[in-house]
C-alpha positions as CSV (number, residue, x, y, z in Angstrom):
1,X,-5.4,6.3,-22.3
2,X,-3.1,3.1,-22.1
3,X,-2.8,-0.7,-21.2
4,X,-0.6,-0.9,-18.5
5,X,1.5,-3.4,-18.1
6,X,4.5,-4.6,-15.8
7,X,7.7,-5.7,-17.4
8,X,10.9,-5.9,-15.4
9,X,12.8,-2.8,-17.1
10,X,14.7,0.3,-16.3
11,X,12.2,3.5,-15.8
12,X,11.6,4.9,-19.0
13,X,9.0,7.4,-19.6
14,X,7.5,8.4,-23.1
15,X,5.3,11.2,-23.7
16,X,4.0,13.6,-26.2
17,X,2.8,17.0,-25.7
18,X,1.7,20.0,-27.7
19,X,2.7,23.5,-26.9
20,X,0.1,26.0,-27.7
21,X,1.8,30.1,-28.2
22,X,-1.1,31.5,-26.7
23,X,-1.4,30.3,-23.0
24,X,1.8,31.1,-20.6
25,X,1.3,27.8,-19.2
26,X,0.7,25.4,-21.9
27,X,4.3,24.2,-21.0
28,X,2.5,22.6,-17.6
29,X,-0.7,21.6,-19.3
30,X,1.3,19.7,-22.3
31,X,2.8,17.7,-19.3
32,X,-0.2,17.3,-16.8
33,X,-2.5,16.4,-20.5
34,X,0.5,13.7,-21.5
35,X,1.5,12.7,-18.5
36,X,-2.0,12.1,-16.7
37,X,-4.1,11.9,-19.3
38,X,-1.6,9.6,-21.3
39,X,-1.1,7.8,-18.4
40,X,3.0,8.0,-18.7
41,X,5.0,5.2,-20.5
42,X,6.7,4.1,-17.1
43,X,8.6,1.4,-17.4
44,X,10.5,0.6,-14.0
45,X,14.0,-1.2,-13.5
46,X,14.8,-4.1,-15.5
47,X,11.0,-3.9,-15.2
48,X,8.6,-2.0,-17.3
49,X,6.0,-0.2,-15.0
50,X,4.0,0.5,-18.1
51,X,3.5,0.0,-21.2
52,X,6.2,-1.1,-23.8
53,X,9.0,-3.3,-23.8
54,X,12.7,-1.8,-23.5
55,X,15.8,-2.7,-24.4
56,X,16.7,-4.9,-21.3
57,X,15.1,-7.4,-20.0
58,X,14.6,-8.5,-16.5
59,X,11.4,-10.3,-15.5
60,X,8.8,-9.4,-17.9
61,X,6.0,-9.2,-15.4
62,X,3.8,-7.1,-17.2
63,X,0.6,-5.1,-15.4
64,X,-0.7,-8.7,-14.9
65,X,-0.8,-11.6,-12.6
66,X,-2.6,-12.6,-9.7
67,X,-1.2,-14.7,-6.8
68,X,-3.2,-18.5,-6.3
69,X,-5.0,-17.9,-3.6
70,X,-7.1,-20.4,-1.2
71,X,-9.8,-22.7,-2.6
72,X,-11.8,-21.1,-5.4
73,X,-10.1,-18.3,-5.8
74,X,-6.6,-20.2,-6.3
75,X,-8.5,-22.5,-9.1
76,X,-9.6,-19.5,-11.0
77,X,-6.4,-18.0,-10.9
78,X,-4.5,-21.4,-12.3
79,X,-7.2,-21.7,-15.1
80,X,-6.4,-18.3,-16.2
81,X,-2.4,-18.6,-15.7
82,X,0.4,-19.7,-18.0
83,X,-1.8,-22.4,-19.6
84,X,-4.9,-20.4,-19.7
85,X,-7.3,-20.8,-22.5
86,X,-10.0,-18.8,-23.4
87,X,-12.5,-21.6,-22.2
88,X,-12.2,-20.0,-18.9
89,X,-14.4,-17.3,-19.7
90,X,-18.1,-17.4,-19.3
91,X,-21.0,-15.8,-20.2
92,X,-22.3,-13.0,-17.9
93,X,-25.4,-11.7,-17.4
94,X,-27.1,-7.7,-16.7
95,X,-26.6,-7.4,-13.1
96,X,-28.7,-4.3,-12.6
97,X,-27.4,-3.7,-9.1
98,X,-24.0,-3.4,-10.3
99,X,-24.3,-0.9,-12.5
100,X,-26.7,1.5,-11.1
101,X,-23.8,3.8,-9.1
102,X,-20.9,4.2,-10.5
103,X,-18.3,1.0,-8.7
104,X,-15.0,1.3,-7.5
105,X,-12.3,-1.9,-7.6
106,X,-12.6,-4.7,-5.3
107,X,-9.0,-6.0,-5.6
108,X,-8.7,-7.8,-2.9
109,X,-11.7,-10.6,-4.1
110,X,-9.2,-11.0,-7.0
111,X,-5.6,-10.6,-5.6
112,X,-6.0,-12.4,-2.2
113,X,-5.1,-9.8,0.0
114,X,-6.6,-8.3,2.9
115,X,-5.2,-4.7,2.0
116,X,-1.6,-3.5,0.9
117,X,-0.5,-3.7,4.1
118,X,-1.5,-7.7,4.7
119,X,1.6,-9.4,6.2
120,X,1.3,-12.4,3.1
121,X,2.5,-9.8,0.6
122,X,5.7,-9.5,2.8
123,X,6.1,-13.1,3.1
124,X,5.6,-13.1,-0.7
125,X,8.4,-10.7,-1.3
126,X,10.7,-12.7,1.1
127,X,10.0,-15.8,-0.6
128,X,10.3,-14.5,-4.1
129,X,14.0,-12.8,-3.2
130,X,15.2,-16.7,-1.8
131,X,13.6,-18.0,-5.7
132,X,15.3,-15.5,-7.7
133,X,18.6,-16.1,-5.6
134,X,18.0,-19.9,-6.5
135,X,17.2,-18.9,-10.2
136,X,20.1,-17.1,-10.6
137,X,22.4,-19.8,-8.8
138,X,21.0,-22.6,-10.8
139,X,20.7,-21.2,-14.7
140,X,23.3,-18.1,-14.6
141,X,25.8,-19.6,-17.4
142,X,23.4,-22.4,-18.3
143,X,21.2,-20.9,-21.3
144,X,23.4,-22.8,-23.8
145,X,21.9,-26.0,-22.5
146,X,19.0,-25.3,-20.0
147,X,17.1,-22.8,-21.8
148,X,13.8,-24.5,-21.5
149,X,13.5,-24.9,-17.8
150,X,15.2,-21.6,-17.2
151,X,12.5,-20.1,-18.7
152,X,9.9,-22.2,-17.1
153,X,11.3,-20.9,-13.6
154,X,11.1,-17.1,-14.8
155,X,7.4,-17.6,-15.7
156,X,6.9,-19.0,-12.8
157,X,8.4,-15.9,-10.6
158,X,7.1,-13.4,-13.2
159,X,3.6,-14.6,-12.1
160,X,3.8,-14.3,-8.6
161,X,6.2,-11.3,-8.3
162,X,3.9,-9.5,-10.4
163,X,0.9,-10.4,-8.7
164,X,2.3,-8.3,-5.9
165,X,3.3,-5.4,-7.2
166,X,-0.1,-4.8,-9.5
167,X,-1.8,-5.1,-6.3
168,X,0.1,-2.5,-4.7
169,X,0.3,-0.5,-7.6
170,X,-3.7,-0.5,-8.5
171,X,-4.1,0.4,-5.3
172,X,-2.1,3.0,-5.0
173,X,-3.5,4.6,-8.3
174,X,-6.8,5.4,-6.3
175,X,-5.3,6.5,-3.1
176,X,-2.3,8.9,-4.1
177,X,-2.8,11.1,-1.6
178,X,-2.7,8.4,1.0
179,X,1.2,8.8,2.9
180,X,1.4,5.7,3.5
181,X,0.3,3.9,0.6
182,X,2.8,5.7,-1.0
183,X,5.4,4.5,1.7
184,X,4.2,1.3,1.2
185,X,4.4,1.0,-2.5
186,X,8.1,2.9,-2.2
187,X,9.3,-0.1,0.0
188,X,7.8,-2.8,-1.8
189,X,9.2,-1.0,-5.3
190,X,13.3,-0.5,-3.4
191,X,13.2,-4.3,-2.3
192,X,11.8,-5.4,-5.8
193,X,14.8,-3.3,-7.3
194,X,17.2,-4.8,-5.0
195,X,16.9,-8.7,-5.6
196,X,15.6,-8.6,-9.4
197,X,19.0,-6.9,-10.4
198,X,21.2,-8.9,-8.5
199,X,20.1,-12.1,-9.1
200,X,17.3,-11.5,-12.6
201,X,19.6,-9.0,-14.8
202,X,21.5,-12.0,-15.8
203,X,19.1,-14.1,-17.6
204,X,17.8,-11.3,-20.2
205,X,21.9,-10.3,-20.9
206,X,22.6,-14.2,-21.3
207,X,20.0,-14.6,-23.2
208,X,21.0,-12.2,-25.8
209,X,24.0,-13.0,-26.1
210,X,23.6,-16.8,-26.7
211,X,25.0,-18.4,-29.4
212,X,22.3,-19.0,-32.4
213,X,24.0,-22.6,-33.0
214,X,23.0,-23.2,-29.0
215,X,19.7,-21.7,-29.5
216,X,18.6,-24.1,-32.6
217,X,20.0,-26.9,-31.2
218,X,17.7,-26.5,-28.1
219,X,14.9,-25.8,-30.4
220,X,15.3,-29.0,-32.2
221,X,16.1,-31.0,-29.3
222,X,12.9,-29.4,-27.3
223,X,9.9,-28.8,-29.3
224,X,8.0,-27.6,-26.3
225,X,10.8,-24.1,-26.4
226,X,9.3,-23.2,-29.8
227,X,6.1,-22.2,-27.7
228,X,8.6,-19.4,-26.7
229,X,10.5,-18.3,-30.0
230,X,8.3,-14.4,-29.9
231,X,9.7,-14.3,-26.5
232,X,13.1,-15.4,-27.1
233,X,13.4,-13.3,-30.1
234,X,11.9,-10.1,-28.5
235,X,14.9,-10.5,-25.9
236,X,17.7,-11.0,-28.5
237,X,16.7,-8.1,-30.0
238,X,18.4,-5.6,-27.7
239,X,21.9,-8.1,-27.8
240,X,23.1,-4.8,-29.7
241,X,22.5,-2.3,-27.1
242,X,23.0,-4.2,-23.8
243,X,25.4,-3.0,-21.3
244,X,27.9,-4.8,-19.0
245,X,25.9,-7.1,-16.7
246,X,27.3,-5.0,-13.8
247,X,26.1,-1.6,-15.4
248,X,22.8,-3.2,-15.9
249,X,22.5,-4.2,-12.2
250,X,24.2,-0.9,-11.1
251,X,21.2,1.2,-13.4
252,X,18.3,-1.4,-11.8
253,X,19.2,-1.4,-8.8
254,X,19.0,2.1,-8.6
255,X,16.1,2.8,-10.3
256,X,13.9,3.3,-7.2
257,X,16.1,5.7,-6.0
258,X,17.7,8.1,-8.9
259,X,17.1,8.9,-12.2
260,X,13.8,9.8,-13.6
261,X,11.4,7.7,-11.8
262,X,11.2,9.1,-8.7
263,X,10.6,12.1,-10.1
264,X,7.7,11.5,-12.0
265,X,6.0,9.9,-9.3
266,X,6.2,13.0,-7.2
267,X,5.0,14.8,-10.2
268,X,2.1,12.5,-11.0
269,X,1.3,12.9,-7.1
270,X,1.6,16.8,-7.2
271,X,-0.9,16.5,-10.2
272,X,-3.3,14.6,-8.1
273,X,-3.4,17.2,-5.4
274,X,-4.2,20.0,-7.7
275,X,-7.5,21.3,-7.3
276,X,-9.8,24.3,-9.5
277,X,-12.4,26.5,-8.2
278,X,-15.6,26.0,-10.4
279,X,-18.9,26.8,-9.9
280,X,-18.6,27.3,-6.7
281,X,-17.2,23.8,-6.1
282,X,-14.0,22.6,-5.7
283,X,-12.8,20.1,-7.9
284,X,-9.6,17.6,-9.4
285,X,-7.9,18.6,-13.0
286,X,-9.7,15.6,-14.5
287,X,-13.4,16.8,-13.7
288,X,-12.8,20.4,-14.4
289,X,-11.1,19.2,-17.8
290,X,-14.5,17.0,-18.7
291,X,-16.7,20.3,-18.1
292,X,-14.2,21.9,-20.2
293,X,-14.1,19.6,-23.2
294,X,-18.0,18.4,-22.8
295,X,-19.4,22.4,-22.7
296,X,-21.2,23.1,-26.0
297,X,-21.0,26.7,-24.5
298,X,-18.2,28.5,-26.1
299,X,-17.6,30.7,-23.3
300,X,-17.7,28.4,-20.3
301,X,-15.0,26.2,-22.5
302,X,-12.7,29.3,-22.6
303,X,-13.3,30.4,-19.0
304,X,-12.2,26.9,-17.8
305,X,-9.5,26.8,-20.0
306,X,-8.5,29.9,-18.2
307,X,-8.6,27.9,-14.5
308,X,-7.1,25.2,-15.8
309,X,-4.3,27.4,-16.8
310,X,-4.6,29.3,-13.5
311,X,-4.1,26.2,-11.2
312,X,-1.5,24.7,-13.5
313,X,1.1,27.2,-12.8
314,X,1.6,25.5,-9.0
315,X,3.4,23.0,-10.8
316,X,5.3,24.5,-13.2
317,X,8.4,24.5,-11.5
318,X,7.9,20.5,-10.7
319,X,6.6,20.2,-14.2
320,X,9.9,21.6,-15.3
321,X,11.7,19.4,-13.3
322,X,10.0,16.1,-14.3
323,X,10.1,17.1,-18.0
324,X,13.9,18.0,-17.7
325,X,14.6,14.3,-15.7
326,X,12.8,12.6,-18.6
327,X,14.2,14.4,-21.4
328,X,17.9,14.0,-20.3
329,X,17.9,10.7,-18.9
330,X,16.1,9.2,-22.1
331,X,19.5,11.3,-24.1
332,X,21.7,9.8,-21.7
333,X,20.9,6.5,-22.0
334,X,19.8,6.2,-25.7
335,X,23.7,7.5,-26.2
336,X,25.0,4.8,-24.0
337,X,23.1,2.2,-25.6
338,X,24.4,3.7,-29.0
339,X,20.5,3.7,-30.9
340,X,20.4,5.6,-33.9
341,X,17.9,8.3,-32.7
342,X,16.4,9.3,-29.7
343,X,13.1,7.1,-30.4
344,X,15.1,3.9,-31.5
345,X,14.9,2.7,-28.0
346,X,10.7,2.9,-28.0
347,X,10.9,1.4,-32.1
348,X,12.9,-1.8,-30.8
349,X,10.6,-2.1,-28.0
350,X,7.6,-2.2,-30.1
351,X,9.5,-4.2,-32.9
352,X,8.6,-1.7,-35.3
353,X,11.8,0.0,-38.0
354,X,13.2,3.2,-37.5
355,X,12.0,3.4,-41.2
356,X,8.3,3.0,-40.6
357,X,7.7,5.7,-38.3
358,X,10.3,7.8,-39.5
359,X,7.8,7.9,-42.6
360,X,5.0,8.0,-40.1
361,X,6.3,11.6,-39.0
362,X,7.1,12.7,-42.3
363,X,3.4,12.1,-43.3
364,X,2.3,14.0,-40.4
365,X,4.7,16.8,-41.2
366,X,3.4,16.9,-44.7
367,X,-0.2,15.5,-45.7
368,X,-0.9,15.9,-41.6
369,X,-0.4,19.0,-41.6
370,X,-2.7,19.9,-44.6
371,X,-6.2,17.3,-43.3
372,X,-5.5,19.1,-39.6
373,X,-6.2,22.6,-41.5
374,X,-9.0,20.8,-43.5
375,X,-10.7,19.3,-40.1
376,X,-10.0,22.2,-37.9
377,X,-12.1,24.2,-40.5
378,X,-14.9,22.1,-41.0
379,X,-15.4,21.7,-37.1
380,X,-15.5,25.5,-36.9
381,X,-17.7,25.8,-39.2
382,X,-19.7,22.9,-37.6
383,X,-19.6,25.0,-34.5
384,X,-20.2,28.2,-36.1
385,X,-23.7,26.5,-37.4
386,X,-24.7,24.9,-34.6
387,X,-23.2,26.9,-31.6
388,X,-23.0,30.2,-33.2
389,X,-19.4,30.0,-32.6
390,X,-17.5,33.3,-34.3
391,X,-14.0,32.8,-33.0
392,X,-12.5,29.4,-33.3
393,X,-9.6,29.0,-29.9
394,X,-7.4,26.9,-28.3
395,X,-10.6,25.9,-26.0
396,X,-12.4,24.8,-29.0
397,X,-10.1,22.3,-30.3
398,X,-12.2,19.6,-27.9
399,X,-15.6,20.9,-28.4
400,X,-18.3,18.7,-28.6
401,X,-20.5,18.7,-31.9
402,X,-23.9,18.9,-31.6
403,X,-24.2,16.2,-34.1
404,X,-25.3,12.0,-33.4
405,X,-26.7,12.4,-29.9
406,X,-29.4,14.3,-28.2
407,X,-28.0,13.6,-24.8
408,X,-25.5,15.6,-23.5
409,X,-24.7,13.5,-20.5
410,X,-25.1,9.8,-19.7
411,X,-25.2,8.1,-16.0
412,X,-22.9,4.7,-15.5
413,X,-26.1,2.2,-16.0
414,X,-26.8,4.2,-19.4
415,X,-23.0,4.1,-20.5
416,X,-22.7,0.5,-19.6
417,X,-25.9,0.0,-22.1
418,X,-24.7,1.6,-24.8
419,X,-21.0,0.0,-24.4
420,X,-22.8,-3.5,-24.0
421,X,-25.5,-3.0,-27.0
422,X,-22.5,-1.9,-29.5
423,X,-20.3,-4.6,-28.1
424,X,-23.2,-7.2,-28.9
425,X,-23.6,-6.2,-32.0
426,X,-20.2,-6.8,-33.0
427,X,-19.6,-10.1,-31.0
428,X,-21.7,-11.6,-28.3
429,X,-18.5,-12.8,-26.4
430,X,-17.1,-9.7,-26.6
431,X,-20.4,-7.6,-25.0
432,X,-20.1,-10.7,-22.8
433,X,-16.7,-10.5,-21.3
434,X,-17.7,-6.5,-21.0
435,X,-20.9,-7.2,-18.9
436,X,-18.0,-9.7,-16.6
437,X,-15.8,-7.0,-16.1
438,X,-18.3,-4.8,-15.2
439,X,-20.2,-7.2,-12.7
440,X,-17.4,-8.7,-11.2
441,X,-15.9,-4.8,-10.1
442,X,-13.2,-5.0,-12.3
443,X,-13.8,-0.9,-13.1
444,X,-13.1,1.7,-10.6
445,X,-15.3,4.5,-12.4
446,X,-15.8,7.7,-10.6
447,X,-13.4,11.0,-11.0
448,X,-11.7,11.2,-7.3
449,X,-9.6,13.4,-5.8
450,X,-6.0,11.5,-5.1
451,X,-6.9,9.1,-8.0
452,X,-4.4,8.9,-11.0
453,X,-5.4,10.8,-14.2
454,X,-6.6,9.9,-17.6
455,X,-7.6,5.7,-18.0
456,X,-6.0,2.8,-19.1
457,X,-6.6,-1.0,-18.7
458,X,-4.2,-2.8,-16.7
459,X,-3.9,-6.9,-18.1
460,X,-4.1,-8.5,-14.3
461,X,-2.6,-11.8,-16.1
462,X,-4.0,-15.1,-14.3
463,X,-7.2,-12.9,-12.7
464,X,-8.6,-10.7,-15.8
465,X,-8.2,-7.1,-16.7
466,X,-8.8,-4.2,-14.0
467,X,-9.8,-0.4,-15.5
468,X,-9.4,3.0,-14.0
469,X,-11.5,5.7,-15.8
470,X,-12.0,9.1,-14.6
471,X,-15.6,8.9,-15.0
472,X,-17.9,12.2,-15.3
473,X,-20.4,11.6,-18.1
474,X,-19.7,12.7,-20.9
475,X,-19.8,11.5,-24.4
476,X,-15.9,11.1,-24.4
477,X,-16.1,8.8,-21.2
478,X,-18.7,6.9,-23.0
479,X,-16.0,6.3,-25.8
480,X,-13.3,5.7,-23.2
481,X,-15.5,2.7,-21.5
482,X,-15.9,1.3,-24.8
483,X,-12.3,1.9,-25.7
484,X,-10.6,0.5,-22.6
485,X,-13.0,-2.7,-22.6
486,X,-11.9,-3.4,-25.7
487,X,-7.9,-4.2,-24.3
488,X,-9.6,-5.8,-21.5
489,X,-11.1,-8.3,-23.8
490,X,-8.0,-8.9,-25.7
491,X,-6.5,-9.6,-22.7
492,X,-8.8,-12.1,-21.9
493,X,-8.2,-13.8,-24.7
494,X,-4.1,-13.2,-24.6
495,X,-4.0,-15.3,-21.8
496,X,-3.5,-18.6,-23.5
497,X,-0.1,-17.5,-24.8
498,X,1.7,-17.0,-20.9
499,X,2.6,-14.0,-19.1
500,X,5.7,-14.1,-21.1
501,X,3.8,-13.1,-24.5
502,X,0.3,-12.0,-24.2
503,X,1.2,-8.4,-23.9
504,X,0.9,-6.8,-27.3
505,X,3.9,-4.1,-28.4
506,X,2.1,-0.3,-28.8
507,X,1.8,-0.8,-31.9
């Protein structure tokens, strides 16, 4: 699970994975589990194609935005734009007809395009390269005394630029085995490289570098920039591992080419295309891993554990690959950039101390490692009491308990319910900004074949959040709905404080 995001930085992907000694491939499955199911911390050219903020900054056009569209549509989009306020929000209603099949994104009521292929997103592109050319031209050496509307113009192109690329890239996420979506989204992604670092990897590198005596002065002399100051400060931050400006451009503008990027998309692709004989049907890693971790039968857990591992080892090679492109690029880089540790890089983006989690990990090296043993043991003897469960495996870890629910499996309408009664009882805005996402298609629910793994919430700034689950039924999707809403409202009400600074670190 994540909240996606968009924020103009080179690719970085962050993942975690546990490798089990009794499986062969657990090497493939610890990638496919962290990389799908984690939805992979991408984060693309001076642009973040996921979730944190790195050490450069290009535009910061997080997961977000929506272009202003004709009549209506471009209203609603202004009201929910830089200067949003949560007033924009409305009560919403049951709509019994939406909920009764599981929905799938309309993007294009939100986004105002026809499809990815629509000629306005070229013109958009085209239009946006001239701005940032005229950005660049106008504030590159300025900052020390035009900080304020420099900034105002990089909101401005962070809205619409973004707009286009969540667009593509939502739609994208549903259709990966599409050719030519993915050629699409490839060309869209090379020109986007192209003009944000020659004429965008100046302002984040000038920015850092300015002088504090030029910074206060503009603060004092401009109240309005103190709306800024998280923004400002989240930028500065990195002054200390910042490359040459032509580095910086040379590592952007690449970045749809080389390095690790590419090869993570192919790998999240070759994922997408796996799929497991089961019961006689044939069906994608994330439906055959619900049956898996949903089974209260302790044998048809282990012999889908077995398929799993089975189909995973037609990856293993790219699998490899990918993991050996993240691990030594993220070395490389981190060693460039001179940070203290191999994680330093993800800390500053989160604006958290080396410290903190370094005493994070020693607690779950130590007193982690002791309440795993204790909870491991209680579930198995959970299990053991209510399953008959002798053995306790590897395909057990997940096992459902048979423990707070009599139902087994839940339909969309009944998942909604449940999301929407807890939600109520908490705050009545919140289970009503649940009941709008959910009426206004804002949740592409079902488990596909050529749709991305594992669920996340993507911000959509100026049009509201957009969700991707892999729906099947079970309790855990329940939890996911509920889980993922909950960004979705904080998004909503985020909005008031600009695309600039209504994305929250990971942590």
């Amino acid at each position: 699970d994540s909240t996606k995001s968009f924020s103009f930085k080179r690719c970085h992907l962050a993942c975690s994975f546990h490798i089990a000694p009794d499986h062969t491939t657990n090497m493939a499955m610890a990638m496919a589990m962290a990389m799908a199911r984690a939805s992979a911390v991408l984060v693309h050219g001076t642009t973040k194609v996921a979730f944190s903020r790195g050490a450069r900054i290009a535009p910061v056009a997080r997961r977000s935005v929506c272009v202003a569209v004709a009549g209506k549509k471009e209203e609603s989009a202004k009201k929910l734009g830089r200067r949003a306020s949560t007033s924009a929000l409305k009560a919403v209603a049951v709509d019994e007809s939406e909920v009764s099949a599981p929905p799938r994104w309309d993007l294009e009521r939100w986004f105002g395009f026809s499809d990815p292929f629509d000629a306005k997103i070229d013109s958009e592109m085209t239009s946006l390269e001239g701005k940032c050319k005229a950005f660049m031209e106008k504030f590159q050496g300025t900052l020390d005394t035009k900080l304020y509307d420099a900034i105002l113009a990089y909101e401005d192109i962070d809205q619409v630029l973004t707009s286009v690329l969540t667009y593509v890239m939502l739609s994208s996420d549903t259709q990966l085995a599409n050719d030519k979506m993915s050629q699409r989204k490839a060309v869209l992604m090379q020109q986007y490289s192209g003009f944000s670092a020659n004429y965008l990897t100046f302002f984040g590198l000038q920015l850092a570098a300015l002088e504090d005596d030029a910074l206060a002065a503009q603060l004092k002399a401009t109240p309005a920039l103190k709306k800024y100051e998280p923004f400002i400060d989240d930028v500065r931050r990195s002054k200390p591992y910042n490359l040459s400006q032509e580095v910086e451009r040379a590592l952007s503008v690449r970045a749809a080419f080389s390095g690790k990027s590419p090869v993570v998309e192919f790998y999240g692709k070759e994922l997408s295309y796996l799929n497991f004989e089961w019961e006689g049907e044939t069906v994608p890693l994330e439906v055959i891993l619900s049956k898996m971790g949903s089974s209260k039968d302790a044998e048809y857990r282990r012999n889908a554990l077995k398929v799993v591992n089975e189909g995973l080892k037609k990856i293993e090679r790219t699998a490899a690959l990918s993991l050996n492109m993240v691990a030594g690029d993220w070395f490389a880089e981190n060693q460039e950039r001179k940070f203290k540790e191999l994680r330093s890089s993800r800390n500053l983006s989160n604006n958290v101390p080396d410290e903190v989690v370094d005493s994070l990990l020693q607690a779950v090296r130590t007193t982690g490692v002791e309440q795993c043993k204790k909870y491991y043991t209680l579930k198995r003897s959970v299990l053991k009491a209510t399953q008959g469960l002798e053995t306790f495996t590897w395909a057990d870890r997940n096992a459902p308990l048979s423990i707070g629910s009599a139902s087994e499996s839940y339909t969309w309408a009944e998942a909604v319910e449940m999301v929407r009664s807890g939600y109520n009882k908490f705050s009545p805005t919140m289970g009503d900004m649940f009941m709008q996402m959910v009426n206004e298609k804002r949740i592409d629910v079902p488990a596909e074949k050529g749709k991305t793994g594992g669920a996340y919430c993507a911000a959509a700034f100026g049009c509201g959040p957009f969700q991707l689950l892999n729906f099947t039924g079970t309790q855990r999707d329940v939890a996911t709905l509920a889980h993922e809403s909950g960004h979705g409202c904080h998004n909503m009400l985020s909005y008031e404080q600009g695309i600039l600074q209504f994305h929250p670190p990971l942590t």
